[in-house]
C-alpha positions as a printed NumPy array, in Angstrom:
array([[ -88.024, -171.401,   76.692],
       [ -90.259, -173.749,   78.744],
       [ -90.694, -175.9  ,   75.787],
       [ -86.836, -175.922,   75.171],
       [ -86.299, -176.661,   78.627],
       [ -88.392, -180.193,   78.666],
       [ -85.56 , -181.73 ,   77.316],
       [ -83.678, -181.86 ,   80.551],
       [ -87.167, -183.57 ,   82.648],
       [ -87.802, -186.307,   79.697],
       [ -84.679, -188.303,   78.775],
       [ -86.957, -191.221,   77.341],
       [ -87.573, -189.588,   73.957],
       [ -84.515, -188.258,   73.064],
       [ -83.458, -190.236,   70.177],
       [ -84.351, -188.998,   66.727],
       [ -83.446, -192.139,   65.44 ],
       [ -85.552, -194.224,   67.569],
       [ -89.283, -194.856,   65.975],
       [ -90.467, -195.091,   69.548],
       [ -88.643, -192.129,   71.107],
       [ -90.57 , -190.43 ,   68.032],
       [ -93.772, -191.352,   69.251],
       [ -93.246, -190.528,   72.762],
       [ -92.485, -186.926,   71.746],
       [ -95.068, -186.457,   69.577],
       [ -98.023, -187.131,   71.914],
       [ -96.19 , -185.483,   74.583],
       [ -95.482, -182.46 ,   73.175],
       [ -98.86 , -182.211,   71.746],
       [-100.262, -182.834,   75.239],
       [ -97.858, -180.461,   77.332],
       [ -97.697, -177.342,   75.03 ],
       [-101.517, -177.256,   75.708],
       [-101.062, -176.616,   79.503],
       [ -97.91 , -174.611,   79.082],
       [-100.551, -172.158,   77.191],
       [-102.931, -171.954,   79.437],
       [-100.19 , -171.796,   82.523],
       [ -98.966, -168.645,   80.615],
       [-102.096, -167.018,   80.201],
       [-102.904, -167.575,   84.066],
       [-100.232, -166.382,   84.919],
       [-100.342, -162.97 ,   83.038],
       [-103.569, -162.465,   84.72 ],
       [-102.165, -163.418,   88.425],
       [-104.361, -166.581,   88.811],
       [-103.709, -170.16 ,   89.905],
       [-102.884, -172.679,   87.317],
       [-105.674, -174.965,   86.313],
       [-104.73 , -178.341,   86.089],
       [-105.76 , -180.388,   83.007],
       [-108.714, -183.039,   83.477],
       [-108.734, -186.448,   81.995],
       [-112.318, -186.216,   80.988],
       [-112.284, -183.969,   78.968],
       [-110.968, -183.806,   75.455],
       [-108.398, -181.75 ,   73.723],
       [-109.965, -178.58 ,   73.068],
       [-112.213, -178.757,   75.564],
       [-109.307, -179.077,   78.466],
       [-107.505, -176.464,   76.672],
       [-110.596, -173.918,   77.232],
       [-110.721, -175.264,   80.9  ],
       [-107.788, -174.447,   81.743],
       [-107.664, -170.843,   80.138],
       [-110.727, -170.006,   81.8  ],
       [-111.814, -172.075,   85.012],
       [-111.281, -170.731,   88.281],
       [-111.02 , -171.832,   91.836],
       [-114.428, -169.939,   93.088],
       [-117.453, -171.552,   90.739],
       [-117.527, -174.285,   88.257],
       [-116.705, -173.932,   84.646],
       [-118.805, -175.374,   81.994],
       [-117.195, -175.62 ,   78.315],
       [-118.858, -174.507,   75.784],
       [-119.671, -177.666,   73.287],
       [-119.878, -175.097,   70.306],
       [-116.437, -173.09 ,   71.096],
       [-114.28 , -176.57 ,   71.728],
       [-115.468, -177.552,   68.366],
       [-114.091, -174.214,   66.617],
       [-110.811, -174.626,   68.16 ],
       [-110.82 , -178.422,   67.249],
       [-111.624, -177.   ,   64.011],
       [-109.004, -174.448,   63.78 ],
       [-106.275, -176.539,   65.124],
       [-106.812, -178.715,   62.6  ],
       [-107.004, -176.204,   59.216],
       [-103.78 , -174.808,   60.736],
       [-101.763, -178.013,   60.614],
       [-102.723, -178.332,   56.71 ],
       [ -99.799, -176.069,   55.109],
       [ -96.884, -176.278,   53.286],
       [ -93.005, -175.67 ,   53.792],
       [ -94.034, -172.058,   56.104],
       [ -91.624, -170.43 ,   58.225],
       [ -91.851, -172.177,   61.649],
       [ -92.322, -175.583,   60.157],
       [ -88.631, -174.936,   58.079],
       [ -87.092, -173.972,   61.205],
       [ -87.85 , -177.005,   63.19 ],
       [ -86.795, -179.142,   60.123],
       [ -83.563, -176.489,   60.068],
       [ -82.939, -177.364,   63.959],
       [ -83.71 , -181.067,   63.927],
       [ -81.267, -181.796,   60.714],
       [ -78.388, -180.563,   63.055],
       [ -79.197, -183.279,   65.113],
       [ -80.968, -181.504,   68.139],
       [ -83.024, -182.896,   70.748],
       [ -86.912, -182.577,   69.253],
       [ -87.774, -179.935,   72.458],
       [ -85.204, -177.475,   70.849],
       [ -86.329, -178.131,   67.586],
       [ -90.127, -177.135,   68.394],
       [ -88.415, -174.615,   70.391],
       [ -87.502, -172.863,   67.297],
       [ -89.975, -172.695,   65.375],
       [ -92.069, -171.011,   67.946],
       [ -89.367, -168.356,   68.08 ],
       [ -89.993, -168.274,   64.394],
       [ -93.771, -168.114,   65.037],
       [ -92.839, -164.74 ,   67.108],
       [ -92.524, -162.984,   64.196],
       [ -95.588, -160.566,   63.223],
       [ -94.326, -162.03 ,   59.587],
       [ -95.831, -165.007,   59.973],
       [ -97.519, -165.487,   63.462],
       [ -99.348, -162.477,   63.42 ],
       [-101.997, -162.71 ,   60.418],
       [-104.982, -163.204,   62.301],
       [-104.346, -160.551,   64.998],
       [-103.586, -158.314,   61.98 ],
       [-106.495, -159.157,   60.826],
       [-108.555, -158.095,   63.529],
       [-106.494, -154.469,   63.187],
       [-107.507, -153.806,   59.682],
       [-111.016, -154.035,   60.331],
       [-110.966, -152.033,   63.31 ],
       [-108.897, -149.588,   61.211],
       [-111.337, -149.629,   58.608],
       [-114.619, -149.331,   60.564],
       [-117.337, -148.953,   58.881],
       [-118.785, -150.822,   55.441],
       [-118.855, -147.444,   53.958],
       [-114.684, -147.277,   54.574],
       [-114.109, -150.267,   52.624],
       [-113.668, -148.837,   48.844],
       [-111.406, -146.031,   50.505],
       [-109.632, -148.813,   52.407],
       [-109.191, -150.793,   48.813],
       [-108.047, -148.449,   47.195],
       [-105.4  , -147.438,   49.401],
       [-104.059, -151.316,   49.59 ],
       [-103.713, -150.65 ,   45.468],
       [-101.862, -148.09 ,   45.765],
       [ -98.451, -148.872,   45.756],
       [ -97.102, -145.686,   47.585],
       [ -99.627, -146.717,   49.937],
       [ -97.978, -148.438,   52.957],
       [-101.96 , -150.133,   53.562],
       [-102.327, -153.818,   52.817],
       [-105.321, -156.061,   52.447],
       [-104.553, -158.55 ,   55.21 ],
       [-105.717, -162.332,   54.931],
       [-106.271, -162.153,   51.205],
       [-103.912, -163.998,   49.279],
       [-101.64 , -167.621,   49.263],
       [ -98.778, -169.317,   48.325],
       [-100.42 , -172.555,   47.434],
       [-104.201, -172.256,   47.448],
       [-103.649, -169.209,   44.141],
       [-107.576, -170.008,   43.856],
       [-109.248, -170.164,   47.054],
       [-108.405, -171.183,   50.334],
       [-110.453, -174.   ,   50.629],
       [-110.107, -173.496,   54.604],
       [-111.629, -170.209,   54.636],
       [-114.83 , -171.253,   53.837],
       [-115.137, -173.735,   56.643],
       [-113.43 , -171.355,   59.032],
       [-116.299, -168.572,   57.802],
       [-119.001, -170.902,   58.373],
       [-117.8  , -172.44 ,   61.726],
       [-117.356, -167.984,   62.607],
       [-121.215, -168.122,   61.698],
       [-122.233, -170.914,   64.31 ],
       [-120.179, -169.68 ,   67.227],
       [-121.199, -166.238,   66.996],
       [-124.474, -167.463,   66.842],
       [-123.917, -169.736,   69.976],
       [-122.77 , -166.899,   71.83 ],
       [-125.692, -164.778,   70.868],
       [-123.442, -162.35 ,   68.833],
       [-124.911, -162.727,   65.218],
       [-124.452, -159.616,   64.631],
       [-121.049, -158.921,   65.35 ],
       [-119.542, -155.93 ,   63.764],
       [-116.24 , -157.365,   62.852],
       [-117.527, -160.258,   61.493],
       [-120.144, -158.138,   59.806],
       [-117.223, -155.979,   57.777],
       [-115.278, -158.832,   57.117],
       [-117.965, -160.627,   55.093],
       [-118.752, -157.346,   53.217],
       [-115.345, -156.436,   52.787],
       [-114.702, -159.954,   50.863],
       [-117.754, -159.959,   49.381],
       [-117.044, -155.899,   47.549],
       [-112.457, -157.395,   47.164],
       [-113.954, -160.5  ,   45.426],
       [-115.556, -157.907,   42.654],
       [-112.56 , -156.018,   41.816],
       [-110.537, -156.933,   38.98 ],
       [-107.69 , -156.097,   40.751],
       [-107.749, -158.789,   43.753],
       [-109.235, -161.03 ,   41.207],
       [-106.61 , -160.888,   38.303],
       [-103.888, -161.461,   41.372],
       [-105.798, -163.898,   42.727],
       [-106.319, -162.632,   45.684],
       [-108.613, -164.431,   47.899],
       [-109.569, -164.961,   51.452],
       [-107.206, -167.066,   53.365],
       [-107.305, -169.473,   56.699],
       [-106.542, -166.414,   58.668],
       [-108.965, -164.191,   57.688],
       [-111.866, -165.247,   59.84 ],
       [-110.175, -167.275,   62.114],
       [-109.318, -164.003,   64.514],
       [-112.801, -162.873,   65.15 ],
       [-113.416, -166.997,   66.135],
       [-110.474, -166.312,   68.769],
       [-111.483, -163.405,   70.054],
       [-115.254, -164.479,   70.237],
       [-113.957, -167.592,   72.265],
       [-112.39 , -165.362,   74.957],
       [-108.264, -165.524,   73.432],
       [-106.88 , -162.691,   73.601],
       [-104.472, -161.148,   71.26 ],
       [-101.571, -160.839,   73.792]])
């Protein structure tokens, strides 16, 4: 709603079919949904909004503003801005998804570009298509332990079983998501930097790909880890929370 409703405070890039217009939009909305984030998120936890600062970079602002408050200084961590630099960046790379054919849906009707974004954040709602990662995170709470996993596997086989393997499997990448690797190995530095190596969830995740990547089953389906796999426990390592 607050994104929909920036089309009545900026008139100059309103145009669709002015190049410049485009370009106004596109750094703006880029730079404001950023704030509106963290504005939310303060907010929800009854605490002043945190203006953005013009020193800092993307990510790093973005962090500041989720977590600073008006009592002590905050200090970004280096290691955490670069994850979510990171992830921000492997979740632009994909193809015709849900959200991004509802803002192309909106904007062919001739729109203003707020609405248009507007929409496919609606669309983004959905636990269909927004909610991998956080699901994620459920399964391996839900599964537990390492010892739970070939129960677990073979339930998601099953197909009376309503259990399914979540953040295994894509529409494009039928090999491998080349962006889980990265994603796993960035998971491995900022657990590290936050002195959690030996974080459970992360711990189960790596097994439970490790024993999915063996069975014929995942295999012959092709089956593999995808970008939202491991990008959950980076989240919630960084301080995001689910809600």
């Amino acid at each position: 709603a607050v994104i929909a409703s920036m089309s009545a405070f900026y008139h100059d890039s309103m145009d669709i079919h002015n190049p410049r217009h485009r370009e106004i939009f596109a750094h703006r909305i880029i730079a404001k949904i950023a704030t509106i984030a963290a504005a939310a998120h303060k907010h929800s936890l009854g605490q002043p909004h945190v203006y953005p600062r013009n020193d800092l970079d993307y990510c790093s602002n973005l962090l500041h503003m989720l977590y600073a408050v008006p009592c002590e200084p905050y200090v970004v961590d280096p290691v955490a801005a670069q994850a979510l630099d990171l992830l921000f960046i492997l979740h632009a790379d994909h193809e015709q998804n849900a959200s991004t054919s509802t803002v192309r849906l909106a904007g062919s009707t001739g729109a203003n570009p707020y609405a248009a974004i507007s929409a496919g954040v609606s669309a983004l709602w959905g636990p269909a298509h927004g909610g991998a990662n956080e699901a994620v995170l459920s399964m391996l709470e839900q599964i537990g332990t390492v010892d739970n996993i070939p129960k677990f596997l073979a339930q998601a086989k099953d197909k009376s079983s309503h259990v399914r393997l979540m953040g295994f499997g894509h529409r494009v990448y039928k090999n491998f998501d080349p962006r889980a690797k990265i994603i796993r190995q960035m998971c491995h530095k900022v657990l590290a930097s936050l002195g959690r190596s030996d974080n459970p969830l992360f711990e189960l995740a790596l097994r439970l790909e490790e024993i999915a990547l063996k069975d014929e089953y995942f295999v012959e389906r092709k089956l593999y880890p995808n970008v939202d796999f491991y990008s959950g426990i980076i989240y919630s390592a960084i301080g995001i929370p689910r809600s």
